[in-house]
C-alpha positions as CSV (number, residue, x, y, z in Angstrom):
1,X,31.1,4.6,-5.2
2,X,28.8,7.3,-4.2
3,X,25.3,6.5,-3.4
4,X,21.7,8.6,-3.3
5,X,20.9,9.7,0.0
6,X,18.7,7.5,1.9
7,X,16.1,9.7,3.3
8,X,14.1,11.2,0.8
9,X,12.2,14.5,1.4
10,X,8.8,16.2,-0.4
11,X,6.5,18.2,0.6
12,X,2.8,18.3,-0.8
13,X,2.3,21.5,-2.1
14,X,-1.0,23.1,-2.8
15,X,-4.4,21.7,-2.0
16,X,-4.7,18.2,-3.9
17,X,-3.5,15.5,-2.3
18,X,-2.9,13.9,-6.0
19,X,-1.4,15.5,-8.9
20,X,-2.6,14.7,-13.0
21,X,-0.5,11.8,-14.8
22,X,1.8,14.2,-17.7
23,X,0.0,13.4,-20.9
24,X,3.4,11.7,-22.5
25,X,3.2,8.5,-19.6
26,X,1.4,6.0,-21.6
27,X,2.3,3.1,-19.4
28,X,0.5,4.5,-16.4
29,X,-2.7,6.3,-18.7
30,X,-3.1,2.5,-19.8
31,X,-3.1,1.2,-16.9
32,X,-5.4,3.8,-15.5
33,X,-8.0,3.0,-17.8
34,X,-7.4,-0.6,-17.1
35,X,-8.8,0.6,-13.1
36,X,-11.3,2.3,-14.4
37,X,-12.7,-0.8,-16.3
38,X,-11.9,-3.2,-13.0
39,X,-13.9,-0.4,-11.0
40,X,-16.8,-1.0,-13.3
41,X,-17.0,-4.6,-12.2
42,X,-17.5,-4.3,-8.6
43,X,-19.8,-0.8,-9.3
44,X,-23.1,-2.7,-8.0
45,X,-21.6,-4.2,-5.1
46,X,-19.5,-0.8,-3.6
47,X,-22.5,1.3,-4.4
48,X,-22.5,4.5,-6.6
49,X,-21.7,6.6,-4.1
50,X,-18.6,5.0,-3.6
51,X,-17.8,4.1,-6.9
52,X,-18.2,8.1,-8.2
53,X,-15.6,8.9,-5.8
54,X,-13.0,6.3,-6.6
55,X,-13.7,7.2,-9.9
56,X,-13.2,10.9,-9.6
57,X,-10.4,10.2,-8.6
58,X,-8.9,7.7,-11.6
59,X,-10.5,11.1,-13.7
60,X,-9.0,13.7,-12.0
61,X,-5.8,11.7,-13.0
62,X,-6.0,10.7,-16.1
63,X,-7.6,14.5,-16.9
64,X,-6.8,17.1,-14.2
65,X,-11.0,17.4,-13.8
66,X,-11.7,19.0,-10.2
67,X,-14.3,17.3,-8.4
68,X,-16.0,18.5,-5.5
69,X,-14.9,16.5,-1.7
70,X,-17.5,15.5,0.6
71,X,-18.4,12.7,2.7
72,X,-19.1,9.4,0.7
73,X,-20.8,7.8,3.4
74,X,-18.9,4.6,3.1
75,X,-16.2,3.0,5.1
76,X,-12.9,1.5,3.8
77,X,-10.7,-0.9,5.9
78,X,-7.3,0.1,5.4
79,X,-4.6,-2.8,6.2
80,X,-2.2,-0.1,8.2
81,X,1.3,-1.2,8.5
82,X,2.4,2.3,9.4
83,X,4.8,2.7,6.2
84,X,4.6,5.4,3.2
85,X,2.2,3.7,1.2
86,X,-0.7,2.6,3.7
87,X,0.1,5.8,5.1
88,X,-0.5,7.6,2.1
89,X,-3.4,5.3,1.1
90,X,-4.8,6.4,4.5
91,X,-4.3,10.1,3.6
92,X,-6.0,9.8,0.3
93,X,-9.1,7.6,0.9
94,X,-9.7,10.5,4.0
95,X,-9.0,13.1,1.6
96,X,-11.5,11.7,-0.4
97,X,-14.1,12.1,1.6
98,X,-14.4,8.3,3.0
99,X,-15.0,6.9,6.7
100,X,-11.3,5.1,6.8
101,X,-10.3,2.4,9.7
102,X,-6.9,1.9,9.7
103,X,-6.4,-1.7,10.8
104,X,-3.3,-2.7,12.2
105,X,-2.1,-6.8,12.6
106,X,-1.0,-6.8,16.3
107,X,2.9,-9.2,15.4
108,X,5.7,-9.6,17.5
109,X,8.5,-7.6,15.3
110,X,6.0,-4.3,15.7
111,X,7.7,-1.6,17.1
112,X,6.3,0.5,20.1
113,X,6.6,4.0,17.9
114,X,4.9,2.5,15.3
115,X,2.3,1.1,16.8
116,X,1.7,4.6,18.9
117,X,2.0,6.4,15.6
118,X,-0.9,4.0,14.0
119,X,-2.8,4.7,17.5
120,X,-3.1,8.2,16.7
121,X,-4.4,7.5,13.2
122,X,-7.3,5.3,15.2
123,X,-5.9,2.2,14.2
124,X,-7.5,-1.0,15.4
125,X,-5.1,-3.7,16.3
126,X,-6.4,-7.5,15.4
127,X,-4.4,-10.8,16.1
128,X,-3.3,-13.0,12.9
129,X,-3.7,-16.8,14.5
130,X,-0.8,-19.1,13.9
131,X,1.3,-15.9,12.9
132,X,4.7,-17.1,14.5
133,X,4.7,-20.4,13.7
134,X,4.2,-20.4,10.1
135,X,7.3,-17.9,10.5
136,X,9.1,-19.8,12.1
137,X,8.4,-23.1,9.7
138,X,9.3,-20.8,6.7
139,X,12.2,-19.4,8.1
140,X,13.5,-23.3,9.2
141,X,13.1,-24.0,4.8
142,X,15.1,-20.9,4.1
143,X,12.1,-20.2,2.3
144,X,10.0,-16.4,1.7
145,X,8.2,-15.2,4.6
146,X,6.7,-11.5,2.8
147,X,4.5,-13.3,0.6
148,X,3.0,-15.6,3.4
149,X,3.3,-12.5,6.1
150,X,0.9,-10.5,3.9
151,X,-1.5,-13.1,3.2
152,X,-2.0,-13.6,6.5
153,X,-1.9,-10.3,7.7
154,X,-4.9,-9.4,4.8
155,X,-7.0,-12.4,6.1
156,X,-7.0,-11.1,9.3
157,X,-7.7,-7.8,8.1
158,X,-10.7,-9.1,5.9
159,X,-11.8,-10.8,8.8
160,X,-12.5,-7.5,10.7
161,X,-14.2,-5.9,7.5
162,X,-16.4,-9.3,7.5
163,X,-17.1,-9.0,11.0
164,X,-18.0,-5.4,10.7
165,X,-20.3,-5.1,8.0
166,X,-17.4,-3.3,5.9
167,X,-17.8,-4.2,2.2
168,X,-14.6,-2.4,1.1
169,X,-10.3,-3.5,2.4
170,X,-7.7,-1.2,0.7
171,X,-3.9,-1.7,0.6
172,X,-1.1,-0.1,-0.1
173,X,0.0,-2.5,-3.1
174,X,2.3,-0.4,-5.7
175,X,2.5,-3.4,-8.2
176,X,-1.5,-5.0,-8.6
177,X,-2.5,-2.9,-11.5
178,X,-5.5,-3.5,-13.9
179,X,-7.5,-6.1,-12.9
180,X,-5.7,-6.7,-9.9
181,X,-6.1,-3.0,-8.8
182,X,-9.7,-3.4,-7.2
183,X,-11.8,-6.6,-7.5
184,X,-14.4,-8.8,-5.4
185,X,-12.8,-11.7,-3.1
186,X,-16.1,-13.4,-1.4
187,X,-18.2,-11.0,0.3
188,X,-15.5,-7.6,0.3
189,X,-13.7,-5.6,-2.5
190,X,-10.4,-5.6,-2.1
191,X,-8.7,-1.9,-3.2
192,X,-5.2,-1.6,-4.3
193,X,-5.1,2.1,-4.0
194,X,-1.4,3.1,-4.5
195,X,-1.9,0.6,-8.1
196,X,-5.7,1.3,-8.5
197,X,-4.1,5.3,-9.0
198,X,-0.7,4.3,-10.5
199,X,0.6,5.9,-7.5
200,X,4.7,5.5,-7.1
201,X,7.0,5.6,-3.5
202,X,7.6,8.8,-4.9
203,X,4.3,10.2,-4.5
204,X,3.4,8.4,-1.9
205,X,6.1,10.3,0.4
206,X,4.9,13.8,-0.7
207,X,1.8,12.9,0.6
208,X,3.3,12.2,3.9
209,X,4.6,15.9,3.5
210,X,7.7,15.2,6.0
211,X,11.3,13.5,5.6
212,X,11.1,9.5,5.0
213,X,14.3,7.2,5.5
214,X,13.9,4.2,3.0
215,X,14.6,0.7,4.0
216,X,13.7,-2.9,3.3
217,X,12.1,-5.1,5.2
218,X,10.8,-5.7,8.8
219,X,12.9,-6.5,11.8
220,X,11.8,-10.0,11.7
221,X,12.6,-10.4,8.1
222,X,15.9,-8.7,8.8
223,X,16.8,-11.1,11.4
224,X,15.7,-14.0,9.6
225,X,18.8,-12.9,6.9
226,X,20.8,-14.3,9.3
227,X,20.0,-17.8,9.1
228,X,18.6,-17.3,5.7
229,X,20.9,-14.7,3.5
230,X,19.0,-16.4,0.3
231,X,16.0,-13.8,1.6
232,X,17.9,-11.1,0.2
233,X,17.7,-12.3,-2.8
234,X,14.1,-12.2,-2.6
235,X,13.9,-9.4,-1.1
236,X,16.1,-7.8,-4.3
237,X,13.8,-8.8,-6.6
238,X,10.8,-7.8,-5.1
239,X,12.6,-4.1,-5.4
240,X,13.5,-4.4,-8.6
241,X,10.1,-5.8,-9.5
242,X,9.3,-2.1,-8.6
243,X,11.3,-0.8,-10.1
244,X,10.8,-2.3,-13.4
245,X,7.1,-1.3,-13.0
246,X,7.4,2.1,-12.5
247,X,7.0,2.7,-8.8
248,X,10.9,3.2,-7.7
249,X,13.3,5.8,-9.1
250,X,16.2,4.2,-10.1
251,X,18.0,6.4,-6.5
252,X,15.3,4.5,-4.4
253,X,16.0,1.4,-5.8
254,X,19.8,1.4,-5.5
255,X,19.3,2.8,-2.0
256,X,16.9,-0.3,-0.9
257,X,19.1,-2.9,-2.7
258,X,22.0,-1.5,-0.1
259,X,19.6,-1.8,2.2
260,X,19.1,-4.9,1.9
261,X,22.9,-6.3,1.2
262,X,23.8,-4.6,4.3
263,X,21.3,-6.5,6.2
């Protein structure tokens, strides 16, 4: 059996960093107008400034209207991890005329060319407490550490936004549309940007404008397959989760699912 490639490669042509949803999509119009109602709800606490720009930008997709880019004034936390779609959040919100932090959890399985490569985007690193050791417990049940690895990982990037007077954290979540895209948790607003803009892995490498070899999971996760193959399992749906939403070409999901098998 022949399978897709697994570096994919696109390059973002012409001056928006975003391109118009084709008329025909209605999954991802709906959902659309689903973000712009969510953004509604959180308009008085972001402030209008902010919330004209994020909506432009829901506009300019559901409608092609231009909009004219200049500084917001407001700062956005972004929880970097370094892939394609933090990245490309990154690129977007900056694009967009916002002041973006990149904020990167400082864990053992980082690599040192990624965390020079999040360096040069200005990332802050910040420690997650406890980090290993609920790794470790999970990994000892045979039980899902992305889940728990991401929760932890956004507290401790909420934490800096709390600490730093910084009312808005983004992510680069593909899957929490609607609702779910942008909504208040406590004192911040928590952004799904890839969802909040129906965004798929597809886009988000054009933004990135250079070659992109897929693959799933971190090393840690990788070498916790070994003592736990069930994690593949998980890790398989999760892609296929993606896929099933929209956010994975059928090629990227086949290449990720080998991915992971050959883990």
């Amino acid at each position: 059996m022949v399978w897709p490639e697994k570096v994919f490669n696109a390059q973002n042509r012409g001056t928006n960093m975003l391109r118009p949803i084709p008329k025909d999509d209605f999954v991802r119009r709906f959902r659309l107008k689903a973000s712009l109602r969510a953004l509604e709800r959180v308009r008085k606490t972001i402030g209008e400034r902010a919330y004209q720009r994020l909506r432009d930008l829901v506009v300019f997709r559901l409608e092609g209207r231009e909009f004219e880019i200049d500084k917001v004034g407001e700062k956005i936390v972004v929880a970097y991890s370094g892939g394609s779609d933090s990245t490309a959040t990154l690129k977007i919100l900056r694009w967009a005329g916002f002041e973006v932090i990149p904020v990167m959890a400082r864990l053992p399985q980082l690599r040192e060319p990624v965390v020079l490569k999040a360096t040069m985007e200005g990332a802050i690193l910040v420690d997650v407490p406890g980090y290993m050791e609920e790794m470790k417990r999970l990994i000892e049940k045979r039980a899902p550490i992305c889940g728990r690895c991401h929760s932890m990982v956004m507290k401790a990037v909420e934490s800096y936004a709390l600490d730093n007077g910084i009312k808005i954290v983004a992510s680069g979540d593909l899957l929490s549309f609607g609702s779910a895209s942008i909504y208040e948790k406590g004192s911040i607003i928590v952004l799904n940007l890839p969802a909040f803009l129906t965004l798929t892995k597809a886009e988000a490498i054009k933004i990135l404008g250079r070659k992109y070899a897929l693959g799933f999971g971190c090393p840690l996760w990788r070498s916790a397959t070994k003592r736990a193959p069930i994690l593949k399992r998980f890790g398989i749906q999760r892609i296929l989760r993606e896929l099933r939403a929209g956010a994975l070409t059928e090629d990227m999901a086949k290449v990720l699912i080998m991915d992971v098998l050959r883990a």
